[in-house]
N, CA, C and O atoms as a GROMACS GRO file, in nm:
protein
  200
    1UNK      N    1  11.091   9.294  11.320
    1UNK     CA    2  11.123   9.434  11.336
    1UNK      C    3  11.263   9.453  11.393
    1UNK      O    4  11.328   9.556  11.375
    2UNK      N    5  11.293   9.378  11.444
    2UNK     CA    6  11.469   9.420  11.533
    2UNK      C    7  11.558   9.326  11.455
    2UNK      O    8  11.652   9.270  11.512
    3UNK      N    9  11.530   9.305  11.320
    3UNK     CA   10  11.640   9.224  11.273
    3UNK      C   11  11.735   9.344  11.221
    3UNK      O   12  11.698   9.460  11.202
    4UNK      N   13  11.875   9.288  11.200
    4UNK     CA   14  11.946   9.362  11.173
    4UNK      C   15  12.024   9.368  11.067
    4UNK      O   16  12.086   9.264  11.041
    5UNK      N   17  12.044   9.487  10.978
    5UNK     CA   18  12.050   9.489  10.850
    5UNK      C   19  12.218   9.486  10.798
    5UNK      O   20  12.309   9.557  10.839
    6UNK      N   21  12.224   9.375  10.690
    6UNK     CA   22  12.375   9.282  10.720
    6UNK      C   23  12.471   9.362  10.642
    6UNK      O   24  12.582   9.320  10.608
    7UNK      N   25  12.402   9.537  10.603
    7UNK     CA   26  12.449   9.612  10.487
    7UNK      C   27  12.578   9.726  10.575
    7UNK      O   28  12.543   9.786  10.677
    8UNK      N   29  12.682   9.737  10.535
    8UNK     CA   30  12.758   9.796  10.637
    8UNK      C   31  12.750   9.959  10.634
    8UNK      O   32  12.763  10.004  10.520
    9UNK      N   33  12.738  10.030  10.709
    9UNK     CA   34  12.692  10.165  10.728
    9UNK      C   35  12.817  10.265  10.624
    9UNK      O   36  12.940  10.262  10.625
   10UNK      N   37  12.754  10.316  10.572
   10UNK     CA   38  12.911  10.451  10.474
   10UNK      C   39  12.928  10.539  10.610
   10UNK      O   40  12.850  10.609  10.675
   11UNK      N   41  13.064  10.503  10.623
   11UNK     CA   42  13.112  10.659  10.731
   11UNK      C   43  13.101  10.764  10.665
   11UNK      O   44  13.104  10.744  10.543
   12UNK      N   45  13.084  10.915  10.709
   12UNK     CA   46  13.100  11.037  10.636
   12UNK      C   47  13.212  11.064  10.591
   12UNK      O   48  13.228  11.127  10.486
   13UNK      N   49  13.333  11.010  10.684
   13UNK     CA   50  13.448  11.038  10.581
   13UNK      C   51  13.451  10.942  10.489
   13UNK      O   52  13.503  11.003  10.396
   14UNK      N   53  13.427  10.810  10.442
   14UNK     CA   54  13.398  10.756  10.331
   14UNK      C   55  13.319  10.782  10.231
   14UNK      O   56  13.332  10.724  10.123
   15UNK      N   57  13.246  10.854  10.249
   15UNK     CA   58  13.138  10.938  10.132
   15UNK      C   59  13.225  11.063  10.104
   15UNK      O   60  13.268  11.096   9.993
   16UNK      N   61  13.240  11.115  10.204
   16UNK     CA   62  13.308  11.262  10.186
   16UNK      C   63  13.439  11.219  10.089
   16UNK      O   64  13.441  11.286   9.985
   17UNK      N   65  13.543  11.128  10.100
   17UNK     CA   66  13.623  11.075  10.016
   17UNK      C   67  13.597  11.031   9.908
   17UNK      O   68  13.709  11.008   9.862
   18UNK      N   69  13.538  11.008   9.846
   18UNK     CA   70  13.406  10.975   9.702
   18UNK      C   71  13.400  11.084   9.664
   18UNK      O   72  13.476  11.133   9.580
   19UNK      N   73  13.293  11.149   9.726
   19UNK     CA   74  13.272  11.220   9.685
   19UNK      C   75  13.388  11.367   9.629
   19UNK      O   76  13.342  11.442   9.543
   20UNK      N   77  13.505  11.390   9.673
   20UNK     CA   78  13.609  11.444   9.668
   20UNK      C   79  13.718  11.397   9.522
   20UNK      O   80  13.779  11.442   9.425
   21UNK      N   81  13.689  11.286   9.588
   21UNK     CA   82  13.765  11.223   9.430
   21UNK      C   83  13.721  11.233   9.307
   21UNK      O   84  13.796  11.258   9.213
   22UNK      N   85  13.530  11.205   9.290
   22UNK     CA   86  13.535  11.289   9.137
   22UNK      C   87  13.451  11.387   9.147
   22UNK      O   88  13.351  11.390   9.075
   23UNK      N   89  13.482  11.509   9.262
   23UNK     CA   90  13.473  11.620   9.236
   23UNK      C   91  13.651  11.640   9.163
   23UNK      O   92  13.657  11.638   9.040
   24UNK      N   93  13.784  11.657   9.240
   24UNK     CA   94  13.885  11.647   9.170
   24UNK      C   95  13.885  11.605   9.055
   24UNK      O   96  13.939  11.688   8.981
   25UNK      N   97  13.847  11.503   8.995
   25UNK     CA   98  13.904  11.406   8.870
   25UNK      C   99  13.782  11.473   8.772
   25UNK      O  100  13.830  11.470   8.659
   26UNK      N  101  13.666  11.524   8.766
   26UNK     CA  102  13.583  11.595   8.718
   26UNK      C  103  13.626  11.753   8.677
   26UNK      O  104  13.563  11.819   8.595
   27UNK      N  105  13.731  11.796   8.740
   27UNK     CA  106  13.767  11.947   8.758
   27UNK      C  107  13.943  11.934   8.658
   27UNK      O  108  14.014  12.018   8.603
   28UNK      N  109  13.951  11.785   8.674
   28UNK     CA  110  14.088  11.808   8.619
   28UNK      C  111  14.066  11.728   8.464
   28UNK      O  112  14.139  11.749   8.368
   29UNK      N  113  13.963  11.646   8.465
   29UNK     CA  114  13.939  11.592   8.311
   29UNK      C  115  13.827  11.645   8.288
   29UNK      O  116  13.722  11.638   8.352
   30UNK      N  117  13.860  11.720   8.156
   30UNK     CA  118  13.763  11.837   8.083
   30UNK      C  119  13.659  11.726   8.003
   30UNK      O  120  13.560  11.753   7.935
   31UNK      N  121  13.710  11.612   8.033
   31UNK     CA  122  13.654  11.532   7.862
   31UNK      C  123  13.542  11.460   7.966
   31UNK      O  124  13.445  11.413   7.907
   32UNK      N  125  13.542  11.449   8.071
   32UNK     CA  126  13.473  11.374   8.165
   32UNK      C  127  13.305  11.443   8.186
   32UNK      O  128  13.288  11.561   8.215
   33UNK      N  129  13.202  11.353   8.167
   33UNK     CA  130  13.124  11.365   8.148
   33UNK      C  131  13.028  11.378   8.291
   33UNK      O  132  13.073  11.298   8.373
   34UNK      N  133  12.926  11.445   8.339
   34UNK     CA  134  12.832  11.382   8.437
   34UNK      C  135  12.776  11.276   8.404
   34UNK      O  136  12.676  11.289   8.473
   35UNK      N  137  12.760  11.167   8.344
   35UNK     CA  138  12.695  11.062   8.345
   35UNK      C  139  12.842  10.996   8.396
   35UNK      O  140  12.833  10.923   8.494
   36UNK      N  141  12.967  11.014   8.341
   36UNK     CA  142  13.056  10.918   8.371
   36UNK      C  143  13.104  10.965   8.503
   36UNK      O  144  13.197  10.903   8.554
   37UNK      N  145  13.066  11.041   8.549
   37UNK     CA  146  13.141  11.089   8.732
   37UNK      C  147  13.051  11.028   8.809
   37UNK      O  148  13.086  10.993   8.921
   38UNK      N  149  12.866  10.995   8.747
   38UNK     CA  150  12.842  10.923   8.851
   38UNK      C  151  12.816  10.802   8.840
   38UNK      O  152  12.725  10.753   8.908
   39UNK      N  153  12.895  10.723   8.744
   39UNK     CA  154  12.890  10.581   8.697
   39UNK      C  155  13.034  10.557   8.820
   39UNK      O  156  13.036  10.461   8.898
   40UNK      N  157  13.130  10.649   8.817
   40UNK     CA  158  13.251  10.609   8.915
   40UNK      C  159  13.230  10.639   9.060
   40UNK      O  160  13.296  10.595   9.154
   41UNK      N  161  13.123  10.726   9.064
   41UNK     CA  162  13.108  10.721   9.258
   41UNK      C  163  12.997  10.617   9.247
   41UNK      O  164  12.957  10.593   9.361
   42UNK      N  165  12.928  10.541   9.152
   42UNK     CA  166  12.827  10.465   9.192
   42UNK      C  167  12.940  10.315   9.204
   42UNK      O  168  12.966  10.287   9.321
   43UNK      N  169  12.985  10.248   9.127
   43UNK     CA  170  13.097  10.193   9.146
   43UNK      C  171  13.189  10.157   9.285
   43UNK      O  172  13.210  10.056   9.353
   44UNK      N  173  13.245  10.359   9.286
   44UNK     CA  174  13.333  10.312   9.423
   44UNK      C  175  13.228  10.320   9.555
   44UNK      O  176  13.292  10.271   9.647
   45UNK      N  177  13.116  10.355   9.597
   45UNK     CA  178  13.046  10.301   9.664
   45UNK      C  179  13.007  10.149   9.655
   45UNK      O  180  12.985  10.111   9.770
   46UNK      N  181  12.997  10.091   9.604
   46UNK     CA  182  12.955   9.973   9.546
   46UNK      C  183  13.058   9.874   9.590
   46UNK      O  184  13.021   9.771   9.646
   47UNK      N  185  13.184   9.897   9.570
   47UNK     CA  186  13.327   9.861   9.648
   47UNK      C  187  13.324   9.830   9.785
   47UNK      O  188  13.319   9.716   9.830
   48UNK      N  189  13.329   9.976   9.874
   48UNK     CA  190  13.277   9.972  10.003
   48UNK      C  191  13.185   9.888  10.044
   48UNK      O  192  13.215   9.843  10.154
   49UNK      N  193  13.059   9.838   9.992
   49UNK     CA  194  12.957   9.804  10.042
   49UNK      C  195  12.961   9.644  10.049
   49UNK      O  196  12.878   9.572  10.105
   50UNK      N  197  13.070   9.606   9.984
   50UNK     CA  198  13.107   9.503   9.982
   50UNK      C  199  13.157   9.412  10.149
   50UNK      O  200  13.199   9.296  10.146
   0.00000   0.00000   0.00000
């Protein structure tokens, strides 16, 4: 029970920054899809977690 989990915590400004970026890049490319905005925040989370 008190082991500790080796996964590193998302700060809110690191989500909040994600999340910002393809809200922007979603608002400025018309051709950009919801499946492909959250293939790139699943990604750049995925980065971080590294």
């Amino acid at each position: 029970m008190g082991e500790k989990n080796n996964k590193r915590e998302l700060s809110a400004n690191e989500f909040s920054a994600i999340v910002k970026k393809a809200y922007d890049r979603g608002r400025s490319d018309h051709g950009m899809t919801v499946q492909q905005l959250l293939q790139d925040i699943k990604h750049d989370l995925l980065k971080l977690k590294v």
